[in-house]
C-alpha positions in Angstrom: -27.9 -47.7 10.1 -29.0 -47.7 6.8 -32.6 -50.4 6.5 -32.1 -50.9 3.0 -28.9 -52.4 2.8 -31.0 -55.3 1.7 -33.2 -55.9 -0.4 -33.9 -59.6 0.2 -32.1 -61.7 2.9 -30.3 -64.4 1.2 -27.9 -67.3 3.6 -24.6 -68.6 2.5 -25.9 -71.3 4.1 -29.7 -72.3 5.4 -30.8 -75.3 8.4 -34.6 -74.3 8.0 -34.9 -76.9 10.8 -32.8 -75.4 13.4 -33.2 -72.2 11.9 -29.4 -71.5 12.0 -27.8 -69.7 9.0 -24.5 -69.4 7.9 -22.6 -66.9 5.8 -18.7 -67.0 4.4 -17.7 -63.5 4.4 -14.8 -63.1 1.8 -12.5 -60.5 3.7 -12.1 -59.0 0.2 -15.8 -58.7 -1.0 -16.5 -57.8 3.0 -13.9 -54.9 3.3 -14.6 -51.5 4.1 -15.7 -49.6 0.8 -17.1 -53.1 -0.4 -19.6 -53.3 2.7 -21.1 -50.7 5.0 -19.6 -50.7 8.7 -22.7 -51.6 9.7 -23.2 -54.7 6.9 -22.5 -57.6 9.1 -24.8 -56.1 12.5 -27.6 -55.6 10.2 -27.7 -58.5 9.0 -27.5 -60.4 12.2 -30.9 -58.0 13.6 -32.2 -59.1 10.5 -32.0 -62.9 10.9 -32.7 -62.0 14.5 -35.9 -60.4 13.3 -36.9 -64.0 11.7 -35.5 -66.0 15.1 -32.7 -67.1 12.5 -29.7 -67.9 14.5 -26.8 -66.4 11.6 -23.2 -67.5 12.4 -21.0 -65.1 10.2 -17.5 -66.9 9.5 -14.8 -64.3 8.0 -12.1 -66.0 5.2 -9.3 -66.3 7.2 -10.8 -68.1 10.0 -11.7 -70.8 7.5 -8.3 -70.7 5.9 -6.2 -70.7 8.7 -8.4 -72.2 11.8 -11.0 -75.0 9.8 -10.8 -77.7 12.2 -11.7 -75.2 15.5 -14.4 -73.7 13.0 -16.2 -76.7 11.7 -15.8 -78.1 15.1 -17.6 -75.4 16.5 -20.3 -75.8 14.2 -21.2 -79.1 15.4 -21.7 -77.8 18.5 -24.2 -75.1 17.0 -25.7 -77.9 15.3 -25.7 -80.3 18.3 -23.9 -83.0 16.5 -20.3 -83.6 18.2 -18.5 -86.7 17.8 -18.9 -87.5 21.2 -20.1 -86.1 24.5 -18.3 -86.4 27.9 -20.5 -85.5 31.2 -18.6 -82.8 33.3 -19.6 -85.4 36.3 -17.0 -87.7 35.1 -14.2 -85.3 34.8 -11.9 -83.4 37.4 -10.7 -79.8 38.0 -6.9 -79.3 38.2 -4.6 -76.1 37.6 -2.7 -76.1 34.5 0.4 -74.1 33.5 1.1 -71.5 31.0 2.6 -74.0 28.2 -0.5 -76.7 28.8 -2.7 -73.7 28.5 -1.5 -72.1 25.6 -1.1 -75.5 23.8 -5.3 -76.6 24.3 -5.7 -73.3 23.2 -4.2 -72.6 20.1 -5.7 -76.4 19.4 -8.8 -75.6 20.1 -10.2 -71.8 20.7 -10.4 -69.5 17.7 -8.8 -66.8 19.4 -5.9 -68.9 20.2 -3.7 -67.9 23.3 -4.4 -65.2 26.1 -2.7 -63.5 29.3 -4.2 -64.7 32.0 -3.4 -65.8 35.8 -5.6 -68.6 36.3 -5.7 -71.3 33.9 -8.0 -74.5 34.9 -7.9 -77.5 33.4 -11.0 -80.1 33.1 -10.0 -83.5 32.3 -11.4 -86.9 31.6 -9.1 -90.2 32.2 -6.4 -88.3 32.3 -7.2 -86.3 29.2 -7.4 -82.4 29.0 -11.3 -81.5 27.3 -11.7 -78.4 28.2 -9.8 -75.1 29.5 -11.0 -71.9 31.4 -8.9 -68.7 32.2 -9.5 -65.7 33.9 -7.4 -62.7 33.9 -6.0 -60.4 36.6 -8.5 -58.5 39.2 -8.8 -55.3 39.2 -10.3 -52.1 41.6 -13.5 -51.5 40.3 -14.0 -48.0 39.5 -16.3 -45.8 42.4 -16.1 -49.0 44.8 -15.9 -48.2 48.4 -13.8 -51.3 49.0 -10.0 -51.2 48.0 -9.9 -55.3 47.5 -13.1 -56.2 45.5 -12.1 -58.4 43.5 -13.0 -58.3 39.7 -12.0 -60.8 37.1 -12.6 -61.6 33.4 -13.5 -64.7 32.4 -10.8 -64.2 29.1 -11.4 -68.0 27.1 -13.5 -70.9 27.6 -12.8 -74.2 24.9 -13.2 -77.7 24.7 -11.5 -80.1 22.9 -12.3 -79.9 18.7 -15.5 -82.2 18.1 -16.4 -82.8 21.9 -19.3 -82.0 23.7 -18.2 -81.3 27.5 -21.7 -81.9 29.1 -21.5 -79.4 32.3 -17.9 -78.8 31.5 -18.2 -74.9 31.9 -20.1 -75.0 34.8 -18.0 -77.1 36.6 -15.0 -75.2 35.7 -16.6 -72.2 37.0 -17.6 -73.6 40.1 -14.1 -74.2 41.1 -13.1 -70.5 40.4 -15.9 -69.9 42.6 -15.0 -72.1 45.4 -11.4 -71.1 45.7 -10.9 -67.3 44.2 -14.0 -66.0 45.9 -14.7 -63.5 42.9 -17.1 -60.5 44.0 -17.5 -60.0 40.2 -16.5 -61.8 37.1 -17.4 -60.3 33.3 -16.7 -61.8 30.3 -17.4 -60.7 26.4 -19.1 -63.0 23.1 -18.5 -62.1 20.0 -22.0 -61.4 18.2 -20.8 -63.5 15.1 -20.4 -66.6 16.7 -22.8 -66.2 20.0 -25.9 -65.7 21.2 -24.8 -65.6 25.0 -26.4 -68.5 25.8 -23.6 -70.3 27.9 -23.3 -67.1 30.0 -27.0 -67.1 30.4 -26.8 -71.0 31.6 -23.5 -69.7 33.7 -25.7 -67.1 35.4 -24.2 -64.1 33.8 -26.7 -61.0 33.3 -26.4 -59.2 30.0 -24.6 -55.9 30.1 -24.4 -54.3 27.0 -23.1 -54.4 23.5 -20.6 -52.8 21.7 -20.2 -51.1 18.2 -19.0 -53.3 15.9 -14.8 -53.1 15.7 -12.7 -53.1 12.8 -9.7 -55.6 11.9 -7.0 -54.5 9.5 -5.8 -57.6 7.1 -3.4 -57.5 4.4 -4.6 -58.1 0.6 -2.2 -60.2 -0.2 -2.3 -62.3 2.9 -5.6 -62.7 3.7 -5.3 -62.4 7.0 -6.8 -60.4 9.9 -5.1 -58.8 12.6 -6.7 -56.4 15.6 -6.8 -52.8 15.2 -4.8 -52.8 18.5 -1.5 -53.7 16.7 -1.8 -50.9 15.0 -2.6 -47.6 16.8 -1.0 -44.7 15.1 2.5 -44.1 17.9 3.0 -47.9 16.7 2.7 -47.7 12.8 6.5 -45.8 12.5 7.6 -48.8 13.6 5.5 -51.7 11.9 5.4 -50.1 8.2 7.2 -50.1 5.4 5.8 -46.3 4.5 5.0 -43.9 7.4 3.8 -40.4 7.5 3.1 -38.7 10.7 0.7 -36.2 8.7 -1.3 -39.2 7.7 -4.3 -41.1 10.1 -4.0 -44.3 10.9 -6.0 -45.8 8.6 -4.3 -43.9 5.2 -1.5 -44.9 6.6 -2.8 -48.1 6.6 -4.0 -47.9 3.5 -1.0 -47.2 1.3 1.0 -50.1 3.1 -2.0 -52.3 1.2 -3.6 -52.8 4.3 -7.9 -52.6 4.2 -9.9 -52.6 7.0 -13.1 -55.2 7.3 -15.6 -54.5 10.4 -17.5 -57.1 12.4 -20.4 -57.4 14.6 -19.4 -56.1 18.1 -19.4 -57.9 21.6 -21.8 -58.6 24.2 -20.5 -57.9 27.7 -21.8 -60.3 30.6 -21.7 -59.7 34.3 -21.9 -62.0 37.2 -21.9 -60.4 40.6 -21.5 -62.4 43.9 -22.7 -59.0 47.0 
Protein backbone atom coordinates (compact mmCIF):
# COMPACT_ATOMS: atom_id res chain seq x y z
CA UNK A 1 0.00 0.00 0.00
CA UNK A 2 1.05 3.18 -0.98
CA UNK A 3 2.13 5.53 2.69
CA UNK A 4 1.61 8.70 1.00
CA UNK A 5 -1.70 8.58 -0.03
CA UNK A 6 -1.90 11.36 2.51
CA UNK A 7 -0.51 13.99 3.11
CA UNK A 8 -2.36 15.22 6.24
CA UNK A 9 -5.34 13.29 7.83
CA UNK A 10 -8.32 15.36 7.67
CA UNK A 11 -12.20 13.81 9.22
CA UNK A 12 -15.46 14.44 7.54
CA UNK A 13 -16.37 14.56 10.86
CA UNK A 14 -14.25 14.88 14.38
CA UNK A 15 -15.63 13.87 18.35
CA UNK A 16 -12.09 14.81 19.81
CA UNK A 17 -13.75 13.50 23.03
CA UNK A 18 -14.51 10.13 22.14
CA UNK A 19 -12.04 10.14 19.56
CA UNK A 20 -14.44 8.74 16.96
CA UNK A 21 -14.28 10.13 13.32
CA UNK A 22 -16.46 10.04 10.62
CA UNK A 23 -16.08 10.35 6.91
CA UNK A 24 -19.09 10.55 3.96
CA UNK A 25 -17.53 8.79 1.12
CA UNK A 26 -19.25 10.19 -2.12
CA UNK A 27 -19.48 6.77 -4.22
CA UNK A 28 -18.53 9.02 -7.15
CA UNK A 29 -15.41 11.03 -5.69
CA UNK A 30 -14.62 7.30 -3.96
CA UNK A 31 -14.75 5.19 -7.18
CA UNK A 32 -12.05 3.25 -8.52
CA UNK A 33 -9.72 5.61 -10.65
CA UNK A 34 -10.83 8.49 -8.24
CA UNK A 35 -9.31 6.53 -5.11
CA UNK A 36 -6.68 3.88 -4.73
CA UNK A 37 -8.14 0.23 -3.79
CA UNK A 38 -6.46 0.63 -0.86
CA UNK A 39 -7.83 4.44 0.01
CA UNK A 40 -10.48 3.56 2.58
CA UNK A 41 -7.99 0.68 4.66
CA UNK A 42 -5.35 3.20 4.82
CA UNK A 43 -7.06 5.44 6.10
CA UNK A 44 -8.69 3.38 8.84
CA UNK A 45 -4.74 2.11 10.01
CA UNK A 46 -4.19 5.61 10.01
CA UNK A 47 -6.80 6.82 12.39
CA UNK A 48 -6.02 3.48 14.09
CA UNK A 49 -2.40 4.72 14.35
CA UNK A 50 -3.93 7.91 16.44
CA UNK A 51 -6.53 5.38 18.61
CA UNK A 52 -9.14 7.39 16.38
CA UNK A 53 -12.07 5.14 16.01
CA UNK A 54 -13.05 6.21 11.91
CA UNK A 55 -16.59 5.07 10.85
CA UNK A 56 -16.48 5.33 6.99
CA UNK A 57 -20.31 5.72 5.67
CA UNK A 58 -20.54 5.28 1.63
CA UNK A 59 -23.42 7.71 -0.21
CA UNK A 60 -25.93 5.26 -0.74
CA UNK A 61 -26.18 3.99 2.69
CA UNK A 62 -27.04 7.59 3.74
CA UNK A 63 -29.40 8.01 0.85
CA UNK A 64 -31.22 5.00 1.01
CA UNK A 65 -30.78 3.54 4.82
CA UNK A 66 -30.44 7.13 7.06
CA UNK A 67 -32.53 6.13 9.83
CA UNK A 68 -30.52 2.49 10.48
CA UNK A 69 -27.34 4.70 9.85
CA UNK A 70 -27.77 7.63 12.18
CA UNK A 71 -29.23 5.15 14.52
CA UNK A 72 -26.27 3.32 14.56
CA UNK A 73 -24.31 6.23 15.31
CA UNK A 74 -25.82 6.78 18.52
CA UNK A 75 -24.90 3.62 19.52
CA UNK A 76 -21.14 4.47 18.58
CA UNK A 77 -21.66 7.55 20.37
CA UNK A 78 -23.51 6.01 23.37
CA UNK A 79 -26.45 8.13 23.14
CA UNK A 80 -29.62 5.99 22.20
CA UNK A 81 -32.97 7.12 22.92
CA UNK A 82 -33.49 4.63 25.32
CA UNK A 83 -31.92 1.48 26.82
CA UNK A 84 -33.72 -1.83 27.61
CA UNK A 85 -31.79 -4.50 29.96
CA UNK A 86 -31.62 -7.90 28.09
CA UNK A 87 -32.81 -9.13 31.85
CA UNK A 88 -36.18 -7.82 31.18
CA UNK A 89 -36.70 -9.40 27.86
CA UNK A 90 -37.35 -13.02 26.55
CA UNK A 91 -35.98 -15.41 23.82
CA UNK A 92 -38.55 -16.77 21.39
CA UNK A 93 -38.19 -18.22 17.63
CA UNK A 94 -39.44 -16.04 14.99
CA UNK A 95 -40.32 -16.87 11.40
CA UNK A 96 -39.03 -15.96 8.07
CA UNK A 97 -41.52 -12.86 7.43
CA UNK A 98 -41.03 -11.48 11.30
CA UNK A 99 -37.34 -11.86 10.48
CA UNK A 100 -37.02 -10.36 7.36
CA UNK A 101 -39.38 -7.44 8.40
CA UNK A 102 -36.97 -6.28 11.83
CA UNK A 103 -34.44 -6.68 9.43
CA UNK A 104 -34.90 -4.62 6.56
CA UNK A 105 -36.12 -2.06 9.53
CA UNK A 106 -33.31 -2.08 11.25
CA UNK A 107 -29.83 -3.89 9.94
CA UNK A 108 -27.94 -2.20 7.16
CA UNK A 109 -27.53 -5.15 5.31
CA UNK A 110 -31.19 -5.79 5.31
CA UNK A 111 -32.44 -9.51 4.93
CA UNK A 112 -30.40 -12.83 4.94
CA UNK A 113 -30.79 -16.79 4.44
CA UNK A 114 -30.61 -18.26 7.43
CA UNK A 115 -32.24 -21.28 9.48
CA UNK A 116 -32.48 -20.00 12.80
CA UNK A 117 -33.96 -16.76 13.43
CA UNK A 118 -34.35 -15.59 17.35
CA UNK A 119 -36.33 -13.13 18.44
CA UNK A 120 -35.62 -10.94 21.78
CA UNK A 121 -38.50 -9.11 22.96
CA UNK A 122 -39.59 -6.66 25.60
CA UNK A 123 -43.52 -6.45 26.68
CA UNK A 124 -44.31 -8.11 23.86
CA UNK A 125 -42.18 -5.98 21.59
CA UNK A 126 -39.46 -7.41 19.08
CA UNK A 127 -35.87 -5.22 19.97
CA UNK A 128 -33.59 -7.26 18.69
CA UNK A 129 -32.98 -10.20 16.11
CA UNK A 130 -30.12 -12.86 15.72
CA UNK A 131 -29.73 -15.50 12.88
CA UNK A 132 -27.41 -18.08 12.19
CA UNK A 133 -27.08 -19.94 8.97
CA UNK A 134 -26.90 -23.59 8.06
CA UNK A 135 -23.91 -25.91 9.58
CA UNK A 136 -21.65 -27.23 7.74
CA UNK A 137 -18.60 -30.14 7.79
CA UNK A 138 -15.69 -28.47 8.63
CA UNK A 139 -13.00 -29.06 6.30
CA UNK A 140 -10.01 -31.89 7.73
CA UNK A 141 -12.48 -32.70 10.86
CA UNK A 142 -12.38 -36.24 11.94
CA UNK A 143 -15.98 -35.98 12.97
CA UNK A 144 -18.72 -36.18 10.18
CA UNK A 145 -21.38 -34.06 12.45
CA UNK A 146 -19.45 -31.14 14.02
CA UNK A 147 -21.51 -28.77 13.75
CA UNK A 148 -20.44 -25.19 12.41
CA UNK A 149 -22.58 -22.24 12.12
CA UNK A 150 -22.40 -18.51 11.08
CA UNK A 151 -23.66 -16.09 13.11
CA UNK A 152 -25.12 -14.21 9.57
CA UNK A 153 -26.94 -10.72 11.39
CA UNK A 154 -27.33 -9.30 14.73
CA UNK A 155 -29.78 -5.85 15.08
CA UNK A 156 -31.69 -4.03 17.46
CA UNK A 157 -34.45 -1.94 17.02
CA UNK A 158 -33.35 1.84 15.40
CA UNK A 159 -32.40 4.22 18.41
CA UNK A 160 -32.38 1.36 21.21
CA UNK A 161 -29.77 0.27 23.28
CA UNK A 162 -30.51 -3.63 24.15
CA UNK A 163 -28.36 -3.86 27.31
CA UNK A 164 -27.09 -7.69 27.18
CA UNK A 165 -29.41 -8.21 24.24
CA UNK A 166 -26.73 -10.15 22.18
CA UNK A 167 -25.55 -12.09 24.81
CA UNK A 168 -28.61 -13.37 25.80
CA UNK A 169 -29.57 -14.16 22.32
CA UNK A 170 -26.48 -16.08 22.00
CA UNK A 171 -26.92 -17.92 24.98
CA UNK A 172 -30.07 -19.52 23.81
CA UNK A 173 -28.39 -20.73 20.54
CA UNK A 174 -26.00 -22.09 22.91
CA UNK A 175 -28.32 -23.86 25.12
CA UNK A 176 -30.42 -25.50 22.55
CA UNK A 177 -28.19 -25.95 19.06
CA UNK A 178 -25.17 -27.15 20.87
CA UNK A 179 -22.78 -25.39 18.27
CA UNK A 180 -19.06 -26.94 18.37
CA UNK A 181 -18.16 -23.73 16.37
CA UNK A 182 -19.89 -20.57 15.40
CA UNK A 183 -17.87 -17.71 13.13
CA UNK A 184 -19.17 -14.56 12.22
CA UNK A 185 -17.65 -11.53 9.99
CA UNK A 186 -17.64 -7.23 10.86
CA UNK A 187 -17.21 -5.10 8.34
CA UNK A 188 -13.97 -2.85 9.08
CA UNK A 189 -15.97 0.36 8.23
CA UNK A 190 -18.45 0.20 10.73
CA UNK A 191 -16.65 -2.15 13.53
CA UNK A 192 -14.05 -2.55 15.69
CA UNK A 193 -15.10 -6.25 16.86
CA UNK A 194 -15.87 -5.29 20.01
CA UNK A 195 -19.34 -7.10 20.50
CA UNK A 196 -17.61 -10.37 19.27
CA UNK A 197 -14.86 -9.76 21.72
CA UNK A 198 -17.66 -9.18 24.72
CA UNK A 199 -19.43 -12.44 22.99
CA UNK A 200 -16.19 -14.40 23.46
CA UNK A 201 -15.30 -14.72 19.82
CA UNK A 202 -11.31 -14.83 19.11
CA UNK A 203 -10.13 -12.87 16.14
CA UNK A 204 -9.36 -14.80 13.05
CA UNK A 205 -8.23 -12.76 10.40
CA UNK A 206 -8.97 -10.04 7.96
CA UNK A 207 -9.75 -9.84 4.58
CA UNK A 208 -8.69 -7.63 1.52
CA UNK A 209 -10.86 -5.03 1.05
CA UNK A 210 -13.89 -6.15 -1.65
CA UNK A 211 -15.19 -4.17 -4.33
CA UNK A 212 -19.02 -3.15 -5.02
CA UNK A 213 -20.17 -2.24 -8.53
CA UNK A 214 -22.93 0.84 -8.41
CA UNK A 215 -24.47 2.47 -11.22
CA UNK A 216 -23.70 6.31 -11.97
CA UNK A 217 -26.79 7.22 -12.46
CA UNK A 218 -28.25 5.45 -9.55
CA UNK A 219 -26.13 5.84 -6.97
CA UNK A 220 -26.42 2.82 -5.68
CA UNK A 221 -24.20 -0.17 -4.70
CA UNK A 222 -24.68 -3.68 -5.35
CA UNK A 223 -22.10 -6.88 -4.47
CA UNK A 224 -19.65 -8.02 -6.86
CA UNK A 225 -21.43 -11.36 -6.43
CA UNK A 226 -24.33 -10.30 -8.73
CA UNK A 227 -22.15 -9.89 -11.13
CA UNK A 228 -19.57 -12.61 -11.89
CA UNK A 229 -18.74 -12.80 -15.55
CA UNK A 230 -21.25 -16.39 -16.58
CA UNK A 231 -24.02 -13.93 -15.05
CA UNK A 232 -23.31 -10.53 -16.94
CA UNK A 233 -24.99 -12.10 -20.57
CA UNK A 234 -27.87 -12.10 -18.76
CA UNK A 235 -28.00 -8.91 -16.45
CA UNK A 236 -26.59 -6.35 -19.30
CA UNK A 237 -27.76 -4.36 -21.69
CA UNK A 238 -24.17 -4.79 -23.78
CA UNK A 239 -22.22 -8.10 -23.32
CA UNK A 240 -19.01 -9.35 -24.83
CA UNK A 241 -17.63 -12.63 -23.88
CA UNK A 242 -14.02 -11.35 -25.06
CA UNK A 243 -14.42 -8.63 -22.48
CA UNK A 244 -13.54 -9.15 -18.26
CA UNK A 245 -15.87 -8.51 -16.06
CA UNK A 246 -15.21 -5.34 -15.05
CA UNK A 247 -15.06 -3.71 -18.89
CA UNK A 248 -17.87 -5.24 -19.26
CA UNK A 249 -19.00 -3.52 -16.45
CA UNK A 250 -17.65 -0.61 -17.38
CA UNK A 251 -19.37 0.16 -20.68
CA UNK A 252 -22.85 -0.76 -19.18
CA UNK A 253 -21.94 2.65 -16.89
CA UNK A 254 -21.28 0.68 -14.13
CA UNK A 255 -17.83 1.77 -11.67
CA UNK A 256 -16.57 -0.12 -9.17
CA UNK A 257 -15.77 1.57 -5.46
CA UNK A 258 -13.75 -0.70 -2.84
CA UNK A 259 -14.11 -0.89 0.88
CA UNK A 260 -12.27 -1.83 3.86
CA UNK A 261 -12.48 -5.66 4.21
CA UNK A 262 -13.99 -7.93 7.01
CA UNK A 263 -12.76 -9.30 10.25
CA UNK A 264 -13.57 -12.94 10.68
CA UNK A 265 -14.39 -14.15 14.45
CA UNK A 266 -14.36 -17.62 15.73
CA UNK A 267 -15.96 -19.12 18.78
CA UNK A 268 -15.18 -22.73 19.48
CA UNK A 269 -16.97 -24.83 22.08
CA UNK A 270 -14.08 -28.67 22.17
Amino acid sequence: MNNNLFDKIEYDIFIKEKKIAIEYNGLYWHKEGKKDKFYHLKKLQLAQQENIRLIQIFEDEYIFKKEIVVSRLKSLLGTPDRRIYARKCSVKEINSKEKDSFLNKNHIQGTDKSKVKLGLFFENELVSVMTFGHPRLALGSKKNNRQIWELVRFASTLNTQVVGGAGKLLKYFERNYKPDEIFSYSDKRWSDGGLYKALGFEYSHTSRPNYWYFDEKEMKRYHRFNFRKDVLNEKLEFFDPKLTEIENMMINGYSRIWDCGNDKWIKKYE
